[in-house]
C-alpha positions in Angstrom: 87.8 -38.6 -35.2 85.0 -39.6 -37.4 82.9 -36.5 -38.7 79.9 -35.4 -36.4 76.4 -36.4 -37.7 74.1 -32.7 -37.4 71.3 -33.9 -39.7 69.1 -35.0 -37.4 66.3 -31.9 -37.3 67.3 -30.3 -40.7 64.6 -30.2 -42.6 62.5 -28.5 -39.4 65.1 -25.6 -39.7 64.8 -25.2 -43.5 68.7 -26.0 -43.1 69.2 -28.2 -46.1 67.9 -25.6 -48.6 70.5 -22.9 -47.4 72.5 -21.4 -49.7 76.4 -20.7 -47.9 79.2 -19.1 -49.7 82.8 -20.3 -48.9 85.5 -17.3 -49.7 88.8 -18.5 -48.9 91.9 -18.2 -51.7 93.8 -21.2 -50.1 92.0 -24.6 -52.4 92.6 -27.0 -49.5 90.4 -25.3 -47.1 87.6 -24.7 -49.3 87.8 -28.4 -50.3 87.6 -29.3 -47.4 84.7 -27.5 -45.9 83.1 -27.9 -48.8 83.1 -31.9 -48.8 82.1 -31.2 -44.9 79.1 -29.2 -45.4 78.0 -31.5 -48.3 78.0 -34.8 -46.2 76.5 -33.1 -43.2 73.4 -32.9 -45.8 74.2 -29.1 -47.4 72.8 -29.1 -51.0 74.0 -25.6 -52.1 77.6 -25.0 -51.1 79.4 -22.8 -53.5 83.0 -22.0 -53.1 85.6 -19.5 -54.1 88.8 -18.8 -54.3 89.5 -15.8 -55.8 88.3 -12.7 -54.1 87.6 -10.3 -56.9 84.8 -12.6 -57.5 83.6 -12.6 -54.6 80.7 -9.7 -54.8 79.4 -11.1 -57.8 79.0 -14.2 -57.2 77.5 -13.2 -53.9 75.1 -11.3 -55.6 73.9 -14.3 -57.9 74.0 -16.7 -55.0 72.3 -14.6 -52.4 73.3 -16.6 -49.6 72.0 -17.7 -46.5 75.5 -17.8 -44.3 79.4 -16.7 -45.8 82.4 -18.2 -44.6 84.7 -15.6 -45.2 88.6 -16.0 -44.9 90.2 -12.6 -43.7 93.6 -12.3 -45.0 93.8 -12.9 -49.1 95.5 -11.2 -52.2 93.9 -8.7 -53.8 90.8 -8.3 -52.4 90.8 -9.2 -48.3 88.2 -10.0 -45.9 87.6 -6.7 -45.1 86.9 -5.2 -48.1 84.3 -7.8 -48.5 82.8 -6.9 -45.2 82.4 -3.1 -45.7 80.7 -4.2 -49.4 78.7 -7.3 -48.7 75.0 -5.8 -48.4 71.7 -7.9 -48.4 71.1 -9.1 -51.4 67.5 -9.9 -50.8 66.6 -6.1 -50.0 64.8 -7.6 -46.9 66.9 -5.7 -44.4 68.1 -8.2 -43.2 72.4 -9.0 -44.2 72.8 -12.8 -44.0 75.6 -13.6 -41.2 79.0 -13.5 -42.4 81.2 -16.4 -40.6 84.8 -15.1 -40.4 88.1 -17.7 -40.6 91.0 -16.8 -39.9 94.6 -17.8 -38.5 94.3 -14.2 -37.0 93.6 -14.5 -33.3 94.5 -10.9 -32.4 92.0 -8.9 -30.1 92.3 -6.3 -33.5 91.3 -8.1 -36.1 88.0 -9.6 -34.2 87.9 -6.0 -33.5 87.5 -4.9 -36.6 85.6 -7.7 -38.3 82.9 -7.3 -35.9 82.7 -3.7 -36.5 82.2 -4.3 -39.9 79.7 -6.7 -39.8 81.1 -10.0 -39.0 78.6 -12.4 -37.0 80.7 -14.6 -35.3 84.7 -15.7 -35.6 86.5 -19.2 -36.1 90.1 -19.5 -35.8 92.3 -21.7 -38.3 92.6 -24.6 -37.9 89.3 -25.1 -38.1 87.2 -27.6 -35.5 84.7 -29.1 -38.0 82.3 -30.2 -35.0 82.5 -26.1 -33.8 81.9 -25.3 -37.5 79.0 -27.0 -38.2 77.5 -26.1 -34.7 78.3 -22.2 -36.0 76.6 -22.7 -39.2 73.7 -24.3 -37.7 73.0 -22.0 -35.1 73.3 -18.7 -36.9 71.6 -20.3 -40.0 68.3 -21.7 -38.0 68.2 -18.0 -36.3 68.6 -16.0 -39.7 65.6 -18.4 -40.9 63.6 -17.1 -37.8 64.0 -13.8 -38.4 63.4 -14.0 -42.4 60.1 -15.8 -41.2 59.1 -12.8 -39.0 60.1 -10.4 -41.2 57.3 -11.8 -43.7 54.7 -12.2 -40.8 55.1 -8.7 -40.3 55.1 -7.6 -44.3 52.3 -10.2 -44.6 50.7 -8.8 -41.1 51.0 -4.9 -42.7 49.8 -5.7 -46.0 46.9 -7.6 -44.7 45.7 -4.0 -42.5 46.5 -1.9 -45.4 44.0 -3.8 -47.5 41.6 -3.8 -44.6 41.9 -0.3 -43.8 41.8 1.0 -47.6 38.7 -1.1 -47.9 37.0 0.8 -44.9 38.4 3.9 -46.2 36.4 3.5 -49.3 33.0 2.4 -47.7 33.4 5.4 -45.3 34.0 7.7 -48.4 30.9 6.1 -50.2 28.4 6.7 -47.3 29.3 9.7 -44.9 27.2 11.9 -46.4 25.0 12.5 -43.5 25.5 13.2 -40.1 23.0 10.4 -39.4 24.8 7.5 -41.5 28.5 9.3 -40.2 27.8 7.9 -37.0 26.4 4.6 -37.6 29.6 4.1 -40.0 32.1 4.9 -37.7 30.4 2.6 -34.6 30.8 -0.3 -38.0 34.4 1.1 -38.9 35.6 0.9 -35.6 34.1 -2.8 -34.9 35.7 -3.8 -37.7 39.1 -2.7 -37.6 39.1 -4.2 -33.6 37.7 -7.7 -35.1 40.4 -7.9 -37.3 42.8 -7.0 -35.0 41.7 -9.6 -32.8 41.7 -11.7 -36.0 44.9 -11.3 -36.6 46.4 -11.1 -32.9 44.5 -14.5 -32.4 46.4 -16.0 -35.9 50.0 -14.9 -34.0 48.8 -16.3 -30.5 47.5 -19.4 -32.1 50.3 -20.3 -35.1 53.8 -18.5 -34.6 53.6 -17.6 -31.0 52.4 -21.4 -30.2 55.2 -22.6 -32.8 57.9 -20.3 -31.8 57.3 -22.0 -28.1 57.3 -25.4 -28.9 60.9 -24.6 -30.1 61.8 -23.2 -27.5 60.7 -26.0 -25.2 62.5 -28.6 -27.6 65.5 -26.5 -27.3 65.7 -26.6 -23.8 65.1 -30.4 -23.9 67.8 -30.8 -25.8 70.0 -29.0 -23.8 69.4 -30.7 -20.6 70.4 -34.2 -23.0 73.7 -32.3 -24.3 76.8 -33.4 -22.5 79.4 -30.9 -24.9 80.0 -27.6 -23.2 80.1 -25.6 -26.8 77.4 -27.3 -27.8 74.8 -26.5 -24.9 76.6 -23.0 -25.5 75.0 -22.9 -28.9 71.8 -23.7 -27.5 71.5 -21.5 -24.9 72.4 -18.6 -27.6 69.6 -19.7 -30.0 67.2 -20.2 -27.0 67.7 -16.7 -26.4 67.2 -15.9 -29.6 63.9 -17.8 -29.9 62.7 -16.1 -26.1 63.5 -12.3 -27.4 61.7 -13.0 -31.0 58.7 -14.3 -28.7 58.5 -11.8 -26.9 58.2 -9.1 -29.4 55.4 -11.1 -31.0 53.5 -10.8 -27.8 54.2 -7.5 -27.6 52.5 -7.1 -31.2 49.2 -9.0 -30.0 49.0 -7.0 -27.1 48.9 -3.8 -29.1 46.5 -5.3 -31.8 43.7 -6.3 -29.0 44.5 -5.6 -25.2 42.8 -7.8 -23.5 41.7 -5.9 -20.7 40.7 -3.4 -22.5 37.2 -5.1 -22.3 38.1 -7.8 -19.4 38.9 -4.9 -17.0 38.3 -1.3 -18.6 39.8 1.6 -19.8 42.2 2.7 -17.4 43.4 -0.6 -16.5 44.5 -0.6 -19.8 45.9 2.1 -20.0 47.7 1.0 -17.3 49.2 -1.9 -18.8 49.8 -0.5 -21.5 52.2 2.6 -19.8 53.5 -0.4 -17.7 54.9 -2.0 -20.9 56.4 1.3 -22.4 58.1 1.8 -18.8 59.8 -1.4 -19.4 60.8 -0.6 -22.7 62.6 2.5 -21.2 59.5 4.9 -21.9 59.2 7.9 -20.0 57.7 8.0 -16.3 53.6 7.7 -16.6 50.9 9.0 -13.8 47.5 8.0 -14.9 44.9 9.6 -13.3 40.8 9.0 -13.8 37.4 10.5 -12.2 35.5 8.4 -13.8 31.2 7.7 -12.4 30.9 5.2 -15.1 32.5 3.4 -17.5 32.4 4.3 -21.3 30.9 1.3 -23.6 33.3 -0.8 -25.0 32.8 1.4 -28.8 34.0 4.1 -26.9 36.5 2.6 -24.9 38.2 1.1 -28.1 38.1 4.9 -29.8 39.5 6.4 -26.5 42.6 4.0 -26.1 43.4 3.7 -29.6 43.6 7.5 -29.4 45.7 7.6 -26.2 47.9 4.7 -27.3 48.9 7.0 -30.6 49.8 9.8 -28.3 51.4 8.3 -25.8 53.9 6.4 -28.7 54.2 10.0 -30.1 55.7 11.4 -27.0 58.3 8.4 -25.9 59.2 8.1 -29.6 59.2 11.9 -30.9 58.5 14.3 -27.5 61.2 12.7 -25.7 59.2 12.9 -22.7 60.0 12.3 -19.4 56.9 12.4 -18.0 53.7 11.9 -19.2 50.2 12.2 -17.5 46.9 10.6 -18.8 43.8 12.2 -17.6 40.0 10.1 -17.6 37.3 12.5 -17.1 33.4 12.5 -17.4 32.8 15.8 -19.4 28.8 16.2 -20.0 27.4 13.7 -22.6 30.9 12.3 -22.9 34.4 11.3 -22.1 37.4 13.4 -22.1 41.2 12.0 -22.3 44.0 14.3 -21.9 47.3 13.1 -22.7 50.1 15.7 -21.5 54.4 15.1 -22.0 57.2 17.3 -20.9 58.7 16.7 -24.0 60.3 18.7 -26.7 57.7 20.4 -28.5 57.1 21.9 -31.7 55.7 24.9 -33.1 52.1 25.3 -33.7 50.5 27.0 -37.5 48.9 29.3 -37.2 45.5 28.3 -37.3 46.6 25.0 -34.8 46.0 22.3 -37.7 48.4 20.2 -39.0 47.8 18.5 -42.2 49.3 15.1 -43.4 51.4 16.6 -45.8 53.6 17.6 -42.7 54.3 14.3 -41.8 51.9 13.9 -38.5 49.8 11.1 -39.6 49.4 10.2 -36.4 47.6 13.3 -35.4 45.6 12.6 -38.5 44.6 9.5 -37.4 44.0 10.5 -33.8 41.6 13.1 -35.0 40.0 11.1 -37.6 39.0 8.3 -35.1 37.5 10.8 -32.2 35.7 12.8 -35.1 33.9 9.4 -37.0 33.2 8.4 -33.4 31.2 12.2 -33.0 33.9 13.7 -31.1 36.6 16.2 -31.5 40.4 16.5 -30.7 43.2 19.5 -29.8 46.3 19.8 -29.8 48.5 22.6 -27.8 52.4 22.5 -27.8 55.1 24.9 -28.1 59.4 24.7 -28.5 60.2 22.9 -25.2 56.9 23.3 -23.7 55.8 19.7 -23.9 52.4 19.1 -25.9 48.5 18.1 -24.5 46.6 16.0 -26.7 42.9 16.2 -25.5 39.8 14.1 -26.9 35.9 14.0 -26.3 34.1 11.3 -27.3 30.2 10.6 -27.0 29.5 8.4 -24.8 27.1 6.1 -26.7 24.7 4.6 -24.1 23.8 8.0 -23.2 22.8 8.3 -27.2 21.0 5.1 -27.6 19.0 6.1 -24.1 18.5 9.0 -25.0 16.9 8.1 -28.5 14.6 5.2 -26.3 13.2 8.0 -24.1 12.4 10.2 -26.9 11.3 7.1 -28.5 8.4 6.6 -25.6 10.7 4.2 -23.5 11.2 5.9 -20.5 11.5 2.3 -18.6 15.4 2.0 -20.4 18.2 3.1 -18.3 21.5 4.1 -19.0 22.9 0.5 -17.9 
């Protein structure tokens, strides 16, 4: 049988650059695979035969994929696996391939449990081989290219935020310039969220489809059984790395946050915790209005800190969310049957504890002209509770005084 063709589509996958590592100690087989990989249009193949060697040369290679035989002298496939780490510090270990003559249900066992991505029993089926390599080479490519969207994506708000940091440093001096600042700060940050949401909705979200889509084409024109196998495994792939981009844009800019309001926001956004496995959420509101967007944006941010606080620390349960008009204002009360903690003394917790995110909660309803609490106690669940100004009333307010009695608060 003549050896498969798998070029076709390489270069979209990046394949042709990857760097595999072939460990085996017999010469034949690595000769062999190596020439294989090679012709199928591999540039960077290295191979080896004795395992002592292995570690350092995976070290200088830093590979994409490892073909690792199991049973060697001196050092064995096993030892390799508990030792192999990533050698690119992205957290990310590139997938180890594991060949063997060793069909027993106790060595997949245990080469899974140390590591091992996948298993291909001696004598090797080149066609399955390359398939194997393809596959788990085009998904470790589509995870390395999240992984720096999301450094890229963190370093990007870092800057941002540092940079606001510093203006709000520079001019809240006065009570008067503290609130125009924050309405600005606030503005900001949610146009560069959207900025950034709309980059992933437009570029990798759009892209990551279009695979998809061309996956499942291909599919339906695939007659081999292993092959549409393959596919259907990197489709999957592809749908569950598409889905947690989505998830990120949502929770950069919901977009009913302005579309619909505040509490059907909310709403989704509980909905999607649930789904996740969150806690149980009852979301109540007695609302006669609805707060300006500014203040809906301060007031969700707020209660989307809190509520990821108690499914991801509390271990809550149940969680209520509470919309209320209070006065001049809103007021959001966020209550879990979690855990707890202890309270200081004097009820503040500074970010040398570790709670940022009650830093940053109380920051944003403070530059906003509001205030936040906290109450919790050893398994007594915690309330977080917020009031924010509601700003139409302010700039009516200010009109009235101003000689405009004719302006409303709509």
């Amino acid at each position: 049988m003549s050896e498969p063709d798998m070029r076709t589509g390489m270069n979209l996958l990046g394949a042709a650059d990857a760097r595999i590592l072939v460990v085996d100690d017999e010469p034949t087989n690595t000769t062999i695979l190596e020439r294989l990989l090679r012709q199928t249009g591999y540039r960077e193949v290295a191979v080896l035969n004795d395992s002592r060697n292995a570690i350092s040369l995976y070290e200088e290679l830093r590979p994409d994929i490892v073909l690792l035989d199991l049973h060697m002298p001196g050092v064995d496939g096993y030892q390799l696996l508990d030792q192999l780490a990533d050698p690119a510090g992205a957290g990310i270990r590139p997938p180890v391939v594991v060949l063997t003559a060793d069909s027993t249900r106790a060595a997949r066992e245990r080469a899974l449990a140390l590591g091992a991505a996948d298993f291909l029993t001696k004598p090797l089926d080149h066609l399955e081989v390359l398939l194997r390599v393809r596959s788990h080479l085009a998904t470790r490519f589509l995870q390395l290219e999240l992984l720096a969207q999301n450094v890229d994506l963190e370093r990007l708000v870092a800057e941002r935020t540092a940079a606001l940091r510093e203006s709000l440093d520079s001019l809240q001096r006065t009570s008067e310039l503290r609130t125009r600042l924050a309405s600005a700060l606030v503005a900001a940050q949610e146009l560069e969220r959207r900025r950034i949401a709309a980059d992933i909705h437009d570029d990798s979200v759009q892209a990551m489809a279009a695979v998809g889509i061309r996956l499942e084409l291909l599919s339906r024109r695939v007659r081999d059984d292993a092959t549409r196998t393959e596919l259907e495994a990197l489709r999957s792939e592809i749908a569950a790395a598409l889905a947690a981009l989505r998830e990120l844009v949502f929770r950069l800019t919901p977009a009913s946050l302005e579309r619909a309001g505040l509490k059907e926001a909310l709403a989704e956004a509980t909905a999607r915790l649930e789904l996740r496995g969150g806690p149980t959420f009852e979301i109540g509101a007695d609302l006669t209005r609805e707060p300006s967007l500014e203040t809906r944006v301060v007031l969700f941010r707020i209660a989307q800190e809190a509520l990821l606080n108690a499914r991801r620390h509390a271990r809550a349960q149940r969680v209520r969310v509470r919309l209320t008009d209070d006065g001049d204002g809103f007021r959001l009360d966020v209550s879990d049957d979690g855990r707890g903690f202890a309270m200081p003394a004097d009820h503040t917790l500074p970010a040398a504890t570790g709670h940022f995110g009650i830093a940053t909660m109380t920051e944003r309803a403070e530059l906003a002209g509001g205030w936040l609490t906290l109450r919790s106690a050893p398994a007594a669940g915690t309330t977080v509770t917020a009031w924010v100004p509601d700003e139409r009333l302010d700039d009516a307010g200010s009109a009235m005084a101003a000689g405009d009695p004719g302006r409303s608060d709509d």
